[in-house]
N, C-alpha and C positions, 0 to 999 in steps of 0.2 A: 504493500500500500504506500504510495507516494508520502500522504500525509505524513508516515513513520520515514522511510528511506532517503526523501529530500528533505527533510524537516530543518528549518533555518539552522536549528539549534545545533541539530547534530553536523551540519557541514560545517558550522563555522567554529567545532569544538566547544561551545560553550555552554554553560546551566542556565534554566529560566531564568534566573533570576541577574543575568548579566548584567548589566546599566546600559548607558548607549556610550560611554565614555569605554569602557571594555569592549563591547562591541565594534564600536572605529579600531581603534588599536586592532583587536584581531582581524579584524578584514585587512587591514594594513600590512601585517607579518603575513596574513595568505596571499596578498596580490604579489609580495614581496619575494614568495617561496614559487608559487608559481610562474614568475617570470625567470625566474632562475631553474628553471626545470625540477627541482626537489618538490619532495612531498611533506606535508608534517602529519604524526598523527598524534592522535588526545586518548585521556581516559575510556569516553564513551564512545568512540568509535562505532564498537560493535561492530566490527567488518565480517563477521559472522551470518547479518542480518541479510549485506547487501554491500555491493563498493559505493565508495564515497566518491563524488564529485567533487573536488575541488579543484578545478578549474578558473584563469580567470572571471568568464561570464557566472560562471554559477556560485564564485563567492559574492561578486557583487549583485546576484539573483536573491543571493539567502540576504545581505543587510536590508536590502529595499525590502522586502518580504515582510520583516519586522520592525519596521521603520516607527510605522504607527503604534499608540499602546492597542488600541483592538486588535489588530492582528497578530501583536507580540504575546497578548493576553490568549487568544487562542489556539497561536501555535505550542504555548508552553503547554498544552492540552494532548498531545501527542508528543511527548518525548520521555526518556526518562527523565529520574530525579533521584537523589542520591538522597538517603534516612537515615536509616538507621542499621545492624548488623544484617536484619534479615534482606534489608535489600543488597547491601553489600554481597553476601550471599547468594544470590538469584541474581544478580549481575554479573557475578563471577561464571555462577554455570553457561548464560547466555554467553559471555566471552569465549567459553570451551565448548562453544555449541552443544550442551546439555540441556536441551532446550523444555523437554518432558520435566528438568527436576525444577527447572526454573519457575515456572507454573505453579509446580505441586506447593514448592516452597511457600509462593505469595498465597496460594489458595487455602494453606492446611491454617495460617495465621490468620486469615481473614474468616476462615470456620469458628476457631478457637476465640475470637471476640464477641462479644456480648454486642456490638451493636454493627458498625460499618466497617470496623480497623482502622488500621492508620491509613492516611492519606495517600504514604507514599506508596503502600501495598496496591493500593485499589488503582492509581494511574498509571504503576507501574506494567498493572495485569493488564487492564486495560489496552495500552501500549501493545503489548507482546500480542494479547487476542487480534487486534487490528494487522498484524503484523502476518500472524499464522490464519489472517481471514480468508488468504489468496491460496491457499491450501485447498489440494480437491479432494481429502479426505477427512481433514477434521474442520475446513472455512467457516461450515456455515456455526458450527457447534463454540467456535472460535469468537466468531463476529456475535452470537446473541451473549456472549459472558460478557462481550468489550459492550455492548448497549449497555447491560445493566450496570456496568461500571460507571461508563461515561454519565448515564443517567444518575449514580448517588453522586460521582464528584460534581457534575456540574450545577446537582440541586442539593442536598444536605451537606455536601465539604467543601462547597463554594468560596464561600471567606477565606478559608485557611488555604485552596488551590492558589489563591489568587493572592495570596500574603508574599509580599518579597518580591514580587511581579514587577519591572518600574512602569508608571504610569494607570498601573490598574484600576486604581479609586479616577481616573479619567473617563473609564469606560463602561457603559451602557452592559447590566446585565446580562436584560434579556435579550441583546443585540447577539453577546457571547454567546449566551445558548442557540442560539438562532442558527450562527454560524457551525458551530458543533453538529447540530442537527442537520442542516444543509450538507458538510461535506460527509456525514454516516448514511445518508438518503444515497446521494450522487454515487458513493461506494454500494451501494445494492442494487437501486438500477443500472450501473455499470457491468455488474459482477455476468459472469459467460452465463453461472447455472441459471440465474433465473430464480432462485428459490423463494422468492417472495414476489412472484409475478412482475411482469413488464415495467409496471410502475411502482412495484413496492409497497403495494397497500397490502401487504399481508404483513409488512414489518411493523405494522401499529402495535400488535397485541407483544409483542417483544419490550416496546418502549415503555413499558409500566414503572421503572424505578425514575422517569426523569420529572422534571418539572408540570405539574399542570398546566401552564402556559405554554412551555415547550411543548407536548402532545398534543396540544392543541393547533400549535403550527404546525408540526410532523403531520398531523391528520389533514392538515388543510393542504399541505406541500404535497400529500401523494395522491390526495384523493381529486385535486383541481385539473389535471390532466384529464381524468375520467368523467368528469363531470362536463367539461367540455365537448368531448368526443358525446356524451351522449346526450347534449344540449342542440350537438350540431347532427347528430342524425334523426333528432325530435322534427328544428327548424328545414331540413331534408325534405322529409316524408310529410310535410306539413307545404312544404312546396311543390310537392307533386301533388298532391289532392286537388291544390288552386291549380293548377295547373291541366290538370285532369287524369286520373292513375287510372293504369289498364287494373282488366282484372288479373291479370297474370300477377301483377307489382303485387293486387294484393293479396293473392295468395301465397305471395313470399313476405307477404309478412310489411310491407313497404318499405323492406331492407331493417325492419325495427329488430328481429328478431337474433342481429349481429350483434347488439348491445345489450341484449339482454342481462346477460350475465353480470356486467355493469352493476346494473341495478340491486343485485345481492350482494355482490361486494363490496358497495357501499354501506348498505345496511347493515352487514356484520362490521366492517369497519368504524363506522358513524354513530352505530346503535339504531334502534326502531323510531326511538321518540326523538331524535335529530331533527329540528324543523330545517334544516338546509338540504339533510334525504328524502323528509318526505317530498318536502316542494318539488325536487328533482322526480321523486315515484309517481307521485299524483300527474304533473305532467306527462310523463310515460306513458303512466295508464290510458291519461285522457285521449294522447293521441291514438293509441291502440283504438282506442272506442270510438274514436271519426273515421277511422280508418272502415272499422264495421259498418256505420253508418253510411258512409260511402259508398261500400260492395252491394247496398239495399239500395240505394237513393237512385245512384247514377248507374248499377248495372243490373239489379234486383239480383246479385248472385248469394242467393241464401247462404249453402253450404260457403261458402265463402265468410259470410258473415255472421254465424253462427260461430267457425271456428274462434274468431279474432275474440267473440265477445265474450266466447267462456276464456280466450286468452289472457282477456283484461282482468278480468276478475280474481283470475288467481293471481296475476299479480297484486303485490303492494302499494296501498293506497289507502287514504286518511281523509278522514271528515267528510265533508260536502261531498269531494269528488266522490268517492268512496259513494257514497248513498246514488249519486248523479248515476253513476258508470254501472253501479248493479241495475236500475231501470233502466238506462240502453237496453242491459242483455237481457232483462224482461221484456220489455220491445222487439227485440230482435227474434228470442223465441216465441213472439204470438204475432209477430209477422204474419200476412197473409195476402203472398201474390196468387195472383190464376195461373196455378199450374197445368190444368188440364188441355191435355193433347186433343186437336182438332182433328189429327192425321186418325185415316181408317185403321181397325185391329189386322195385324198381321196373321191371314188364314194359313201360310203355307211355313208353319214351322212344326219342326221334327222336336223329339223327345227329348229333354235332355235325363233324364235316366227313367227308365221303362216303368217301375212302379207308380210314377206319375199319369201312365195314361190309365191308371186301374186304381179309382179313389178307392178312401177306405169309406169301410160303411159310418153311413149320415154325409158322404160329401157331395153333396146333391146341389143342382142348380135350383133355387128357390122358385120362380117362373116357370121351368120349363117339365121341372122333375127329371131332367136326364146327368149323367154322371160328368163330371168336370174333367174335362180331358186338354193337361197342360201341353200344349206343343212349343217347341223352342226350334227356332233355327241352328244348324249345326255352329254357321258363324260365332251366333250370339250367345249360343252354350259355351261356346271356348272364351269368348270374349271376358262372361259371367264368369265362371272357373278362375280366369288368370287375375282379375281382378280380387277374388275372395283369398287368392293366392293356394287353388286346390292342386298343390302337385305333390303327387304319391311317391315320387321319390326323394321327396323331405318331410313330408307330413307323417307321422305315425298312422295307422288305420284305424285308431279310435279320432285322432282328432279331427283326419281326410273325412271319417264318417260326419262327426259333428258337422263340422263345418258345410258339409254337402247338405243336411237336414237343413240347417236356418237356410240357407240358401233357397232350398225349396219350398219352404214353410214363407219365406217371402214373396216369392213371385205364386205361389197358389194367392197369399193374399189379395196380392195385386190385382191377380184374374178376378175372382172375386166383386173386387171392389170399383177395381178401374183404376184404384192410386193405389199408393204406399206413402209413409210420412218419412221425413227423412231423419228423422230419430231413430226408426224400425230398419232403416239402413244400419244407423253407426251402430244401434244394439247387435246389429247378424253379423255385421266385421270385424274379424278377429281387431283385437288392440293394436300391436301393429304396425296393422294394415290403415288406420285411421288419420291418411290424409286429405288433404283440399283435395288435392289432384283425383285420388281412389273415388271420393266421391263424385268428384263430376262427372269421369266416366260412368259409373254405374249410371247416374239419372241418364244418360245420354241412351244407353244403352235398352235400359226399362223404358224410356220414352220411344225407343225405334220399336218394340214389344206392344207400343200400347197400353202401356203403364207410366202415369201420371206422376210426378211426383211433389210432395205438400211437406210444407212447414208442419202440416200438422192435420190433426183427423178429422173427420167430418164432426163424428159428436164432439166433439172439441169445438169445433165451427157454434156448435148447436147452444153450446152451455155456456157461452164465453161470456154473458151477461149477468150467468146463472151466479147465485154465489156459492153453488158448490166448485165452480170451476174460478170464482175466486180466491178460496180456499187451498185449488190444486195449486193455482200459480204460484201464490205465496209461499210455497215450497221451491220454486223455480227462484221469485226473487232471492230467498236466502240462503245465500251459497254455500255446500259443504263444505266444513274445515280439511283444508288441506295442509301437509308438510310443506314449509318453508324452506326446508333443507334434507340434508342428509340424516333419514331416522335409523333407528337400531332398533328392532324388533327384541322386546322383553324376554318372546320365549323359544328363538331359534337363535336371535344373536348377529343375526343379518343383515346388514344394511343396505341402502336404497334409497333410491334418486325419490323427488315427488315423480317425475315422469311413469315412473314406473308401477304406480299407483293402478290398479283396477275396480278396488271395493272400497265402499265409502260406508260409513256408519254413520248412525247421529250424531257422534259425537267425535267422531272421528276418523279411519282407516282400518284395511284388516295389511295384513302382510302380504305380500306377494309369493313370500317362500312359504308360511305355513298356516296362513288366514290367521293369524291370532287378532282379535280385534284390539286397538290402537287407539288411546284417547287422548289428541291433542290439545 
């Protein structure tokens, strides 16, 4: 880590606590040794760590560097510092590259203390962790010991780091911590692995030993990139609306569904009751729910709209909005366009499996009294199949069977009735198979059949004023609880996505692996 390897201090041989009248003089004797081609070395070297640069440019790089007290008060925050025996000690094995005992040393004293330890233990460790953070085997376990280091010196050992500093009582606290916290950021999102995502907002929950105030910058330094990014794909997809969105945009989502993720990371980062997250979810949400309104307004594409709006809902979202965005998606499910097909029934289709043309008993045509005899075109059978996803050489033959049943059990209704609702879709399609796309074909497909397809059912149509079908809806407005994250099932032990959710309870979920019911 630069911070530790070029460190003023250390190139120009000297202790924090130098003066500037020490500091001229030594830059003095290095420009002096380096125009003469020799080298000088000092106590704290450490060439163990890393080679020194002392160079002309780079001695007069390190005096400018600490010219100011804020940045002399800072840099004295990454180097060592000489105490007492036990750093002596721990300095000595760092010299003999013993670098395992040097650690152990500052760590078994700073155990053995009833509250933080000495000062110079906790910066010294600190130091060293920053040091071993470029490590691809122990960096990251490295860099969260130097956080909570940095985190007690720069907020409970404050006074006493900064005793003997010149110029210290000149300089702005919370400027220091600022600074601190800025260059342990820049080192993460820097860092190859990534281990705290792109921008680092997984480092928040690390920073818990620092200042109130500091983590509160820290939170706002990593979380204001993302907040951006998904400020700018809100103002996006809010300008293609005006603009005028296909339906294709929006069954993708109107590109929202790449930011998603966004949205939880901040709220585990931020907390739930963050009024800067919600502001940012509730926006989210709302634009999800124009976006629905939209797929109805300008292209009547239900299944379209219907997805988005149970989209919205599961997400996160507070107050008004919250109340506003669940009536959309009540809206949206009691939707009611004319779906019915004016195209004649298609006379010249074939079986699509033979028990079909041989009802069972009671399945009678009501009018006619003669037996209900489904025909399907060969096309449209394979069509149906590919879509329900019936292939027998990945399906097992109980589930190939299932799944052939609802299939059939749908389009007899359809004969039947002349429609189907498009909930009686999503319920016969495996999970999934439960896309925009899956769905539109299917209707495309029962529409070339002569089967209509409906937001919803005729007695539905019928009751809709009724207040027992007030009653039903009201079930629809208030949305089951769902997982906000990753749960762990009580009695298999398993964990799992919300995605991956199939059963809902009143109160909760059941499990995917072993139905245990789940109350969130």
């Amino acid at each position: 880590m630069d911070l530790v390897l070029r460190n003023p201090f250390r190139v120009l041989g000297l202790s924090v606590t130098a003066t500037s009248r020490e500091i001229a003089k030594r830059v003095s004797d290095l420009e002096m040794f380096a125009e003469l081609g020799k080298e000088k070395a000092f106590p704290l070297d450490l060439i163990e760590l890393g080679d020194i640069d002392r160079s002309l440019d780079a001695v007069k790089d390190a005096a400018r560097r600490i010219e100011l007290p804020e940045m002399r008060v800072f840099h004295s925050f990454f180097w060592f510092r000489g105490g007492d025996a036990v750093d002596d000690l721990a300095l000595e094995c760092l010299s003999n590259f013993e670098l395992s005992e040097a650690e152990n040393i500052w760590s078994k004293q700073i155990e053995k203390s009833e509250e933080f330890g000495r000062l110079t233990w906790r910066i010294n460790r600190a130091v060293y962790c920053l040091w071993m953070s470029d490590d691809l085997g122990t960096g990251t376990a490295h860099f969260e010991q130097a956080l909570e280091d940095m985190g007690v010196v720069t907020d409970d050992l404050y006074e006493e780091a900064i005793a003997g500093v010149p110029g210290a009582d000149q300089v702005s606290v919370d400027r220091v911590r600022e600074l601190v916290a800025d260059s342990l950021v820049s080192h993460a999102v820097k860092s190859a692995a990534q281990v705290y995502g792109p921008n680092a907002i997984q480092l928040i929950e690390h920073c818990w030993s620092f200042h109130t105030d500091t983590l509160d910058y820290i939170k706002g330094r990593v979380t204001k990139p993302l907040m951006n990014t998904l400020q700018d794909a809100i103002e996006k997809s809010k300008a293609q609306r005006e603009k005028g969105t296909s339906v294709d945009d929006l069954r993708r989502k109107n590109g929202l569904s790449k930011v998603e993720h966004i949205v939880y990371e901040l709220r585990d980062s931020l907390g739930e009751s963050n009024p800067t997250f919600q502001a940012m979810a509730n926006g989210f949400a709302k634009e999800v729910v124009l976006c629905s309104i939209d797929a109805i307004r300008e292209h009547e594409a239900v299944p379209t709209a219907i997805v988005l709006a149970e989209w919205s809902a599961e997400l996160p979202s507070y107050g008004q909005t919250r109340e506003w965005l669940l009536e959309q998606r009540r809206r949206t499910f009691t939707w009611d366009p004319d779906y019915c097909s004016t195209d004649p029934h298609d006379d010249d289709l074939s079986d699509i499996e033979a028990d079909l043309e041989n009802p069972t008993p009671g399945d009678e045509d009501d009018s006619e009294g003669k037996p209900l005899r489904m025909k399907i075109s060969k096309a449209k059978e394979g069509a149906l199949m590919k879509e329900f996803g019936l292939d027998e050489s990945i399906l097992s033959e109980s589930e190939f069977r299932k799944r052939r049943e609802k299939l059939k059990a749908l389009i007899k209704s359809g004969k039947e009735r002349g429609y189907v609702t498009l909930l009686e879709i999503i319920d016969a399609l495996p999970t999934e198979l439960l896309e925009i796309e899956t769905l539109d074909e299917i209707e495309n497909i029962l529409k070339e059949m002569g089967i209509a397809v409906s937001s919803k059912s005729e007695e539905a149509k019928k009751q809709e004023q009724a207040k027992e079908q007030e009653q039903s809806n009201l079930k629809i407005t208030t949305p089951r609880k769902v997982p906000t994250g990753i749960t762990t099932c009580p009695r298999c032990s398993e964990k799992f996505e919300p995605d991956e959710v199939t059963q809902y309870t009143d109160f909760g979920v059941r499990c995917p692996h072993c139905s245990q019911s789940i109350v969130l």
